[in-house]
LOMI-846622 format. One line per field, with one value per residue (C-alpha): residue in three letters; x, y, z. Coordinates in Angstrom, 3 decimals, always signed. Layout:
! residues N
resn: c(ALA;...)
px: c(X;...)
py: c(Y;...)
pz: c(Z;...)
//
This chain:
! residues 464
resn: c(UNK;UNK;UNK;UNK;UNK;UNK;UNK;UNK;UNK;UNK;UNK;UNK;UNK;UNK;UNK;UNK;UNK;UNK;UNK;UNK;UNK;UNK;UNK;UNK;UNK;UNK;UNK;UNK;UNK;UNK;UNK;UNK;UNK;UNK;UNK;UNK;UNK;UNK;UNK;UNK;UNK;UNK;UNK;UNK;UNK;UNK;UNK;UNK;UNK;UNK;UNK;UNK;UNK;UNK;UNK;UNK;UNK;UNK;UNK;UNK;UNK;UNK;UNK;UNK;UNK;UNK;UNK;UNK;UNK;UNK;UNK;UNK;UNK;UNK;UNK;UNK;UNK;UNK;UNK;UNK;UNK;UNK;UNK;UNK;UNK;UNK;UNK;UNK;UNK;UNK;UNK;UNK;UNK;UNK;UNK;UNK;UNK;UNK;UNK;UNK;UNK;UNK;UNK;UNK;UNK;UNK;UNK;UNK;UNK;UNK;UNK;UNK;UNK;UNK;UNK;UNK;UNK;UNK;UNK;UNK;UNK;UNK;UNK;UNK;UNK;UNK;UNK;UNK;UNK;UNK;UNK;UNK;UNK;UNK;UNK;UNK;UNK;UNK;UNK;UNK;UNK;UNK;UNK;UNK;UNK;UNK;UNK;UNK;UNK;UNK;UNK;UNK;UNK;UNK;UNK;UNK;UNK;UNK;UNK;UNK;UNK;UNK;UNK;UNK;UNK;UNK;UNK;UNK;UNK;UNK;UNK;UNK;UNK;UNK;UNK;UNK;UNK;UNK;UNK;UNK;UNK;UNK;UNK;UNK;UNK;UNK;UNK;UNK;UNK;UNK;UNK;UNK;UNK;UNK;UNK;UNK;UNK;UNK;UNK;UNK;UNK;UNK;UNK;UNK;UNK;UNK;UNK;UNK;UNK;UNK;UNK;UNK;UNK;UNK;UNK;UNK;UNK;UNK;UNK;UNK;UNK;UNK;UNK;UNK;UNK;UNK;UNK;UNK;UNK;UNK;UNK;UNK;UNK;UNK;UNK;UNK;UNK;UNK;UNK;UNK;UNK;UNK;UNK;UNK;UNK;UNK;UNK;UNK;UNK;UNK;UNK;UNK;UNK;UNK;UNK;UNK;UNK;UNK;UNK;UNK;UNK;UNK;UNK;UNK;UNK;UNK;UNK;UNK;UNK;UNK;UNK;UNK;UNK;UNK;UNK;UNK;UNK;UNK;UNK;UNK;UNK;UNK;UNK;UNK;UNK;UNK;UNK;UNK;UNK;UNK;UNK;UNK;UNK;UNK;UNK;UNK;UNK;UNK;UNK;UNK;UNK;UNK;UNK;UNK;UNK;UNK;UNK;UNK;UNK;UNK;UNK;UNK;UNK;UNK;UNK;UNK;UNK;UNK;UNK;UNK;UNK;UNK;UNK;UNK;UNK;UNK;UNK;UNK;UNK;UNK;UNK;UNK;UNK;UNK;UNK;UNK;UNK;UNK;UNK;UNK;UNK;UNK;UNK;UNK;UNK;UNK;UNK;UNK;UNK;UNK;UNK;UNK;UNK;UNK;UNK;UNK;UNK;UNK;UNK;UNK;UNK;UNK;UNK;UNK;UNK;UNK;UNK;UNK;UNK;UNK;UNK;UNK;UNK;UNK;UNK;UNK;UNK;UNK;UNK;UNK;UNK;UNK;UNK;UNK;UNK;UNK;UNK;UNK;UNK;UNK;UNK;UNK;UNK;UNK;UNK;UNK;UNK;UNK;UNK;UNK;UNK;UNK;UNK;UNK;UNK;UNK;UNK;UNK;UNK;UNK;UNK;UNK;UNK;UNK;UNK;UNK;UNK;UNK;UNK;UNK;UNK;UNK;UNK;UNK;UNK;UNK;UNK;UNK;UNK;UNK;UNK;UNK;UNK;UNK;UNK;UNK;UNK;UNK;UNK;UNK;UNK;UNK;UNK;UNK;UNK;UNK;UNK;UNK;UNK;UNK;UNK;UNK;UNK;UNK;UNK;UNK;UNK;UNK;UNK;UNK;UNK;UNK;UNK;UNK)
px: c(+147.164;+147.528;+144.898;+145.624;+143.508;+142.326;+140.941;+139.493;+137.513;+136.328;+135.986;+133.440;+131.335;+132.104;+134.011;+136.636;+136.511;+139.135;+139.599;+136.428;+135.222;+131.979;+130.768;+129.467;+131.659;+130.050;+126.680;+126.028;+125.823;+122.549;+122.931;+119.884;+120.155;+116.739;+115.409;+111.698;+110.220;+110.257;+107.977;+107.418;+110.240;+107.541;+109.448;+109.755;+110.482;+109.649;+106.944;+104.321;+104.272;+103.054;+106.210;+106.761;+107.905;+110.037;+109.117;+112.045;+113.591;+113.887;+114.385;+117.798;+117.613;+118.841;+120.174;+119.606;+122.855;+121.980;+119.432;+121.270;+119.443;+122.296;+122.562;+125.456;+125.451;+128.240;+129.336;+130.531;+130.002;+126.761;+125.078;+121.197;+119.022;+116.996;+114.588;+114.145;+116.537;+118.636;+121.681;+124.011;+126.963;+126.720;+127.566;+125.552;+125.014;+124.615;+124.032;+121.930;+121.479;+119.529;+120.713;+118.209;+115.654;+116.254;+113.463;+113.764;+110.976;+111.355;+113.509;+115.607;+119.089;+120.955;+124.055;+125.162;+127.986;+129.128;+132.063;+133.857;+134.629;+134.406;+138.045;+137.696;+136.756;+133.081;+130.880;+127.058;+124.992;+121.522;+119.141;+117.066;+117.963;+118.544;+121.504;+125.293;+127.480;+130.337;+127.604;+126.567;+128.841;+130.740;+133.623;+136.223;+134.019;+132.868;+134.530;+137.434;+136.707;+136.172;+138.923;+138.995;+138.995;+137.651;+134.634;+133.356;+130.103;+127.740;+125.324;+122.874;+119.519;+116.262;+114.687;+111.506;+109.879;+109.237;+110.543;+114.302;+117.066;+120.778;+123.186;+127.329;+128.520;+132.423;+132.913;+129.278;+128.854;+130.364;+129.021;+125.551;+125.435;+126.884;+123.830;+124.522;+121.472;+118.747;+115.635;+115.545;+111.892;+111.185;+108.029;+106.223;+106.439;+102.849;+101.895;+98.011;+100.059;+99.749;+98.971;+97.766;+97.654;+99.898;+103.323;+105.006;+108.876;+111.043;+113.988;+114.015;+116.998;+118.847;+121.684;+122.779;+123.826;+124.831;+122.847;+125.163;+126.827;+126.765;+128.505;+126.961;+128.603;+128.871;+129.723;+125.896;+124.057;+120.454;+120.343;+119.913;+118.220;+117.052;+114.709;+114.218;+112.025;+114.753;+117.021;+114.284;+112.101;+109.341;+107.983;+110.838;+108.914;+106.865;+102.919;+101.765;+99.352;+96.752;+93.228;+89.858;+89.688;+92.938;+94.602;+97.948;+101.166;+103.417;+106.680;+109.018;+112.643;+113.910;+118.193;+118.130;+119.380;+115.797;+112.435;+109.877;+105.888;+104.727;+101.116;+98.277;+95.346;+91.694;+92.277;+93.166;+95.396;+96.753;+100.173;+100.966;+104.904;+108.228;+111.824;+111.153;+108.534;+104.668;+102.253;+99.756;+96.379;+95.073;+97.911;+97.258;+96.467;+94.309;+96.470;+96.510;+100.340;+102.999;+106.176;+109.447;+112.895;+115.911;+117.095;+113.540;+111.334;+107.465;+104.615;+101.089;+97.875;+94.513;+92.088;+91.735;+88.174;+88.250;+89.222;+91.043;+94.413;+95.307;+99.022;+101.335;+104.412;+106.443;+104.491;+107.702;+106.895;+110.704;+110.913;+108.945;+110.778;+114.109;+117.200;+116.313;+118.610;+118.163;+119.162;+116.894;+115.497;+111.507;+109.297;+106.169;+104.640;+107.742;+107.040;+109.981;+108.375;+111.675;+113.802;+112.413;+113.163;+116.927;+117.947;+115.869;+117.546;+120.945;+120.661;+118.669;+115.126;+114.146;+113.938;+110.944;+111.540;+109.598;+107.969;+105.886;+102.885;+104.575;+106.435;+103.461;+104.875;+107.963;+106.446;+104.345;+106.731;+109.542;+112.349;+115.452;+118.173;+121.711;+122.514;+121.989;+119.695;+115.993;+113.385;+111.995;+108.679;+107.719;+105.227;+102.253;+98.243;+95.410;+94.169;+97.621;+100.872;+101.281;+103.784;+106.017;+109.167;+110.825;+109.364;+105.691;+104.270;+100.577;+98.094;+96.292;+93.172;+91.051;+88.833;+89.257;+93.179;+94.246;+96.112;+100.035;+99.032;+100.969;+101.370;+100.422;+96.683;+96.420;+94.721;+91.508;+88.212;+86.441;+82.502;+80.435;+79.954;+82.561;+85.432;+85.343;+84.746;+84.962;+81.759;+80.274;+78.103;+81.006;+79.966;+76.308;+76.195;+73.644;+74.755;+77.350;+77.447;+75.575;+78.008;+77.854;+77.495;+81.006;+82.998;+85.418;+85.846;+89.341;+92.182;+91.114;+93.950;+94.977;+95.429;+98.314;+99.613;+99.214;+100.188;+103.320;+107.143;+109.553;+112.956;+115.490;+112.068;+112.406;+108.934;+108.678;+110.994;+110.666;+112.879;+110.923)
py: c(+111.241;+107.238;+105.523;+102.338;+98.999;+98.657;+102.324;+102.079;+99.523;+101.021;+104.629;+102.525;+100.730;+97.944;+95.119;+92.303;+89.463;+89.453;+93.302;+93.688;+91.652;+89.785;+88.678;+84.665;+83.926;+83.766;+81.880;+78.690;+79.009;+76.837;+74.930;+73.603;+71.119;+70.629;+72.047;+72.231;+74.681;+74.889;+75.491;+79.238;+80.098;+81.608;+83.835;+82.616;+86.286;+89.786;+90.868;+88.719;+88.531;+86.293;+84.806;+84.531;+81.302;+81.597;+79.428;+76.383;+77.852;+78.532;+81.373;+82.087;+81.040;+83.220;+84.213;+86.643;+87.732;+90.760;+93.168;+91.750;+89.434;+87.309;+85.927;+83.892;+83.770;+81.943;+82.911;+79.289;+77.583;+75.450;+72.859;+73.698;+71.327;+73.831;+70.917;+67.313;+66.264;+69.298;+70.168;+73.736;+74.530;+77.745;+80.392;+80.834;+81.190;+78.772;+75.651;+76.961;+79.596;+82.313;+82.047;+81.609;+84.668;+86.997;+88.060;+90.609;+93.105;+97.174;+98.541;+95.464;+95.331;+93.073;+91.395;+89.687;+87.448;+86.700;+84.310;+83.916;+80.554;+81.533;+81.509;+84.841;+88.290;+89.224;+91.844;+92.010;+94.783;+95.266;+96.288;+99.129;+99.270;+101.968;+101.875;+103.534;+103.978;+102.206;+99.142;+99.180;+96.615;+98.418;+97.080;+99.495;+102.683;+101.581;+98.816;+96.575;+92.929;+89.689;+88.193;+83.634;+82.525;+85.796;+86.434;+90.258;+91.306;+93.967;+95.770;+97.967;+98.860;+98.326;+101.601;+100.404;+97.660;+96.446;+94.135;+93.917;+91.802;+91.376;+90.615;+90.844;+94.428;+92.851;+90.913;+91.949;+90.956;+87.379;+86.669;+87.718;+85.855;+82.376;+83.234;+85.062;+86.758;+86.439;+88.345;+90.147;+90.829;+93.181;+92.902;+95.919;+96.548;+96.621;+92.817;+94.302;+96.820;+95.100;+91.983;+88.656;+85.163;+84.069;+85.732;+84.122;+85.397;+84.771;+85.970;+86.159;+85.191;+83.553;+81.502;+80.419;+76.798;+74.992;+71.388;+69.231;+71.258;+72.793;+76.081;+78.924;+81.511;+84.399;+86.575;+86.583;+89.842;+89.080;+85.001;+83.416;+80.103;+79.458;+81.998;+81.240;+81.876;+81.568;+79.348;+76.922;+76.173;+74.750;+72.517;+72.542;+75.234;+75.386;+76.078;+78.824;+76.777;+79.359;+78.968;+80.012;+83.214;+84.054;+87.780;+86.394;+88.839;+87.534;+89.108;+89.144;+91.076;+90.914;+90.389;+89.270;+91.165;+92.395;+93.329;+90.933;+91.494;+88.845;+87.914;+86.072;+84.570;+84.180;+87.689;+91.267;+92.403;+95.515;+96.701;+97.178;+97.400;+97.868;+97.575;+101.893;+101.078;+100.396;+102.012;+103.974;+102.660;+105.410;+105.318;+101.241;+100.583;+97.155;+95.304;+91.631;+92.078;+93.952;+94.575;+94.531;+96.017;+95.053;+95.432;+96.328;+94.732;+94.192;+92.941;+92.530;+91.216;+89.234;+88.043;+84.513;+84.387;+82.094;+78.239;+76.840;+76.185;+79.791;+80.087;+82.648;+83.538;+86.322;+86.936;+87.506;+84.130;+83.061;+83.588;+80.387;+77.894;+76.147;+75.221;+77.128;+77.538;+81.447;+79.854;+77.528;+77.580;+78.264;+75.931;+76.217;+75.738;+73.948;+70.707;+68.148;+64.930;+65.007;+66.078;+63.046;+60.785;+61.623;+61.628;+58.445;+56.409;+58.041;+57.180;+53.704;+55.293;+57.198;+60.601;+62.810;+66.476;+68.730;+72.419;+72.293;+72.877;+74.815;+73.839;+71.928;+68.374;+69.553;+69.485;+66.561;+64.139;+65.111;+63.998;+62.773;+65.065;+65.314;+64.474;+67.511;+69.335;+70.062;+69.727;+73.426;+72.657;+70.288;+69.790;+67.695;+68.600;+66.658;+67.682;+66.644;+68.915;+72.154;+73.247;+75.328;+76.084;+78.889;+81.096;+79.387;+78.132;+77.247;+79.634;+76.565;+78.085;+75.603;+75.460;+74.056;+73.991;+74.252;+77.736;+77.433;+74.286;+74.720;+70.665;+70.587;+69.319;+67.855;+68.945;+70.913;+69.066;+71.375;+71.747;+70.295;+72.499;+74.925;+73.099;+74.430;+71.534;+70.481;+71.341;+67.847;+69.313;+71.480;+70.065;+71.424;+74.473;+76.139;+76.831;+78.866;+82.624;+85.085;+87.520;+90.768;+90.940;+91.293;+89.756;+87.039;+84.129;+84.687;+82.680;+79.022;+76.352;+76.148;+79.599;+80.374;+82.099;+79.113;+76.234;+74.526;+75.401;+72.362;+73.273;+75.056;+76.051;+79.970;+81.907;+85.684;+87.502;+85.284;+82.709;+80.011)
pz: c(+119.565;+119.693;+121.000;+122.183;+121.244;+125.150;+124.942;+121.174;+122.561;+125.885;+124.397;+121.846;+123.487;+122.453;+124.860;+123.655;+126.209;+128.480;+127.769;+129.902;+132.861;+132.470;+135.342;+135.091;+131.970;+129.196;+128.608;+126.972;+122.854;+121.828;+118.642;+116.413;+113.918;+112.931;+109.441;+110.972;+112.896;+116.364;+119.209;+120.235;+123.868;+126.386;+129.076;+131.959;+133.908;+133.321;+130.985;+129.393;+125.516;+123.023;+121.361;+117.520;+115.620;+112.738;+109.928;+109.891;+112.465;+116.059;+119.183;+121.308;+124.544;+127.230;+130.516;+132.891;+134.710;+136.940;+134.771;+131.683;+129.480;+127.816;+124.880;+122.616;+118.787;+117.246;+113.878;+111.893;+108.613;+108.540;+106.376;+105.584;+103.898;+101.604;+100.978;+101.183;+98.696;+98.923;+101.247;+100.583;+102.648;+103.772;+106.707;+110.004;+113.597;+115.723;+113.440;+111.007;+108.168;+108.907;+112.660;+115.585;+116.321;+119.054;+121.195;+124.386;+125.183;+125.057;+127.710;+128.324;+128.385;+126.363;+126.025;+123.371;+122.637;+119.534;+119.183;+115.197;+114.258;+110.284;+108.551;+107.815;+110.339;+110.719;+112.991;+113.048;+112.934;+114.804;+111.211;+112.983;+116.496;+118.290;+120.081;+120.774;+117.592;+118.891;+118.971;+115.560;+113.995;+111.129;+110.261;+110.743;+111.031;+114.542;+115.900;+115.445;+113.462;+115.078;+114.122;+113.682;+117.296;+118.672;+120.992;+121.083;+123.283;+122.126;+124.817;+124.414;+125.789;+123.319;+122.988;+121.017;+119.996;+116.423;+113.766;+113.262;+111.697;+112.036;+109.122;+108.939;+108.536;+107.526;+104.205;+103.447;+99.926;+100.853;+104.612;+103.528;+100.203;+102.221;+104.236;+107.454;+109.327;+111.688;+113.004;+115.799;+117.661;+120.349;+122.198;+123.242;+127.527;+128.048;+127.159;+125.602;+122.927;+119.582;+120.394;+118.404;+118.849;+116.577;+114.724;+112.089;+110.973;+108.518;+106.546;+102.294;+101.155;+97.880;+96.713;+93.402;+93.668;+90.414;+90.372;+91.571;+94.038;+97.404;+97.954;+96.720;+94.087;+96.113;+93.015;+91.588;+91.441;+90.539;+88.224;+91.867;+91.286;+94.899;+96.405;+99.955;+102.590;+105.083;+103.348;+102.173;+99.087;+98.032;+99.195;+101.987;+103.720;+106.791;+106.360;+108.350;+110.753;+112.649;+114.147;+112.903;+114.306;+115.448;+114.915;+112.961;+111.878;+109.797;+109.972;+106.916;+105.833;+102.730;+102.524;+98.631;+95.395;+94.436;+95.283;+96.358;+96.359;+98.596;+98.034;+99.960;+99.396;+100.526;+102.396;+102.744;+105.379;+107.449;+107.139;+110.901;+111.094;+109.214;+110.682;+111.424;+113.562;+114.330;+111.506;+113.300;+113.245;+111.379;+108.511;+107.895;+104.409;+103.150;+101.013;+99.408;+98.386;+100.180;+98.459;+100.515;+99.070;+100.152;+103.363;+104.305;+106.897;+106.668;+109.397;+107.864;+110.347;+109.624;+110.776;+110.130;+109.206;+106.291;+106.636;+103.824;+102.812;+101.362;+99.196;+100.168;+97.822;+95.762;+92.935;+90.702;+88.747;+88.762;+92.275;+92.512;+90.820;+91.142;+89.825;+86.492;+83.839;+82.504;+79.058;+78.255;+75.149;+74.380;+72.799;+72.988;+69.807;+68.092;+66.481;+67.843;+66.144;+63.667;+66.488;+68.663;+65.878;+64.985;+68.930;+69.649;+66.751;+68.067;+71.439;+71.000;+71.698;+75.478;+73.974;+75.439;+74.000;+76.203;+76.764;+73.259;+75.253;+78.552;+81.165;+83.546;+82.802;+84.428;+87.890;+87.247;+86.260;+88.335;+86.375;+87.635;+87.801;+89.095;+93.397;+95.287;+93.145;+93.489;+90.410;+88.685;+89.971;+92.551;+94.979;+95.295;+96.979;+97.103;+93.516;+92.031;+91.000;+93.146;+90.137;+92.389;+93.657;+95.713;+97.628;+98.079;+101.610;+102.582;+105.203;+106.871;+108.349;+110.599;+113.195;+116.459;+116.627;+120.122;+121.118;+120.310;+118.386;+115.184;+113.740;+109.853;+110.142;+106.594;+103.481;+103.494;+103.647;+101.156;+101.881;+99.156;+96.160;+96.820;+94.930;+91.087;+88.855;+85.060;+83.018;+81.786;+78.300;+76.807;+73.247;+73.773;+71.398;+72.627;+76.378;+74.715;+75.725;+73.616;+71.664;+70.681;+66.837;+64.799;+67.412;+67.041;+69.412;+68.546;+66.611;+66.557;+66.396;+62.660;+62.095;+60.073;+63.511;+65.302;+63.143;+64.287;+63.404;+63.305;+64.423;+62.103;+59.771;+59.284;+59.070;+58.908;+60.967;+64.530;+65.788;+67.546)
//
């Protein structure tokens, strides 16, 4: 039997403007420019809810058009600073990479828009929602492609709420690696059913970005060199501003190549949520890091008890630096005073060999380094070098901040005495700790094991 494009398309679910009448044309399509985060969008009909703020980002406006809420994502290349200093060209929706969050409560009706100005075809599918097949956004399995030029609407009812995303289901590998995706919240109907005071969401992502330019390769499977909390860095990234004493979620889904334990401190926390659904209160679990695979979503909740300024990152060490090179050399422990010699007398003098003693001067000198590309480690607080990169933001817990006040209120003012603090009488013998008899204080510097190795000088078996 032939079915023709008109019916495909009705016999889907799915409607191809001008196939379908849409009464009130199609609504306005927002566009955001600004790397920062924006203010929370508070509804202004139907239910009450506490909105979320994504973290250098912002929320879809809408329309209502009958019992429709309406909203218009436009699919288009985009240029994102990842930090100050930093610009990629990439794919997203409606300005910016990841695109703007959607928010809608249970039970609504949507419709959404999506118009294709990429030079290539694209769909987008709803991570977690369910809805009709015909609106899932498969490329070819359930719907035709959204071709250049092309606006296609998708409309479905939300039949829970939780914490979703969307992402291309066309071109995957390439639409998603350029950077294409955006969270999608859905507020419970009753306004009192899981709610805080403040909810934080955001998007992991990577890119790997040569220093010097700014498109990513889109061919990389797991040596990304920007990990991004959504498609920013260190110290690019918002701080997670909240109130002494507020209930906080922060929402997070995970669209990289790998795994990512993300880690707080200063506090334990409840896992309430994933993109299946709400964890029942009896089935939370206390945690202080939650890992998210990919194409997973994760919601954790606090209470923000403790005031301080608390870090918050993957604690895969790599995931928190930038611009590395996976083949650079190690040196720790290499003697470069002949090296430092020859290359100085080569070059006229300037040489500074580095990493004999680790990598901490990177991120304290901040070298100079080619346009468009960001240093390793980077980062500056009020006790000096932050030494970090990547996926890394700040919990700023304080007192007093007005609700829905989220401006960065500075550095912590530490109480007296609670700040740890360099001991004065190290060379005082006998305040040294009793030990138990036989035991060594271990290898002390001029052991054969740790004397130094110039370069090229073979010892044992090891290459240093």
């Amino acid at each position: 039997m032939t079915v023709s494009r008109r019916s495909f398309l009705a016999s889907s679910g799915l409607a191809l403007i001008g196939a379908t009448a849409v009464k009130a044309g199609i609504p306005e399509a927002p566009i955001q420019s600004s790397p920062l985060m924006q203010p929370p969008l508070f509804p202004s009909s139907g239910p009450d809810y506490q909105p979320v703020v994504t973290l250098n980002g912002w929320t879809l406006p809408w329309r209502m058009n009958g019992d429709w809420k309406e909203f218009h994502l436009v699919a288009e290349p985009v240029v994102r600073e990842i930090s100050p200093g930093m610009k990629a060209h990439l794919w997203g929706y409606n300005g910016q990479s990841p695109g703007p969050t959607i928010e809608a409560v249970e039970g609504d009706k949507v419709r959404i828009f999506v118009t294709n100005k990429l030079p290539e075809h694209t769909t987008i599918h709803w991570h977690g929602q369910i809805l009709p097949c015909g609106m899932d956004g498969v490329t070819g399995l359930t719907q035709p492609p959204i071709k250049p030029g092309k606006t296609f609407v998708y409309e479905f009812q939300l039949k829970k709420s939780g914490t979703f995303m969307y992402h291309p289901h066309g071109d995957e590998m390439v639409q998603m690696a350029m950077g294409m995706m955006g969270f999608f919240v859905v507020h419970p109907r009753d306004p009192k059913l899981h709610r805080v005071d403040r909810d934080f969401v955001f998007l992991l992502n990577a890119f790997d970005i040569e220093p010097g330019t700014y498109v990513p390769k889109i061919n990389t499977m797991l040596d990304f060199n920007m990990w991004c909390w959504n498609s920013r860095v260190f110290p690019g990234i918002d701080h997670f501003v909240v109130a002494k004493n507020d209930r906080v979620r922060i929402r997070f889904g995970n669209l990289t190549m790998t795994n990512h334990p993300i880690h707080m401190h200063g506090y334990d926390f409840e896992v309430t949520c994933t993109d299946g659904g709400w964890v029942r209160p009896e089935a939370r679990w206390p945690e202080v890091s939650i890992d998210v695979a990919v194409g997973q979503m994760r919601a954790f909740e606090f209470d923000a008890v403790y005031e301080g300024d608390w870090a918050i990152h993957c604690h895969k060490s790599h995931h928190t630096m930038n611009a590395m090179g996976h083949d650079v050399k190690t040196y720790i422990g290499v003697d470069q005073s002949d090296i430092k010699q020859t290359i100085s007398r080569l070059i006229g003098g300037g040489y500074m060999p580095m990493g004999a003693q680790g990598m901490a001067e990177m991120g304290e000198m901040e070298m100079a380094a080619p346009d468009n590309t960001l240093p390793m480690m980077t980062g500056f607080g009020q006790f000096g070098a932050i030494e970090m990169g990547g996926m890394f933001s700040v919990v700023k817990v304080r007192e007093g901040l007005a609700t829905n006040d989220y401006k960065d209120p500075g550095w912590f003012k530490h109480p007296p005495g609670t700040v740890a603090y360099e001991v004065k009488d190290v060379g005082n013998r006998s305040s040294e700790a009793p030990r138990a008899p036989g035991s060594s204080s271990g290898p002390k510097p001029g052991d054969a094991q740790f004397k130094a190795v110039k370069p090229g000088a073979k010892k044992g078996h090891g290459h240093h």
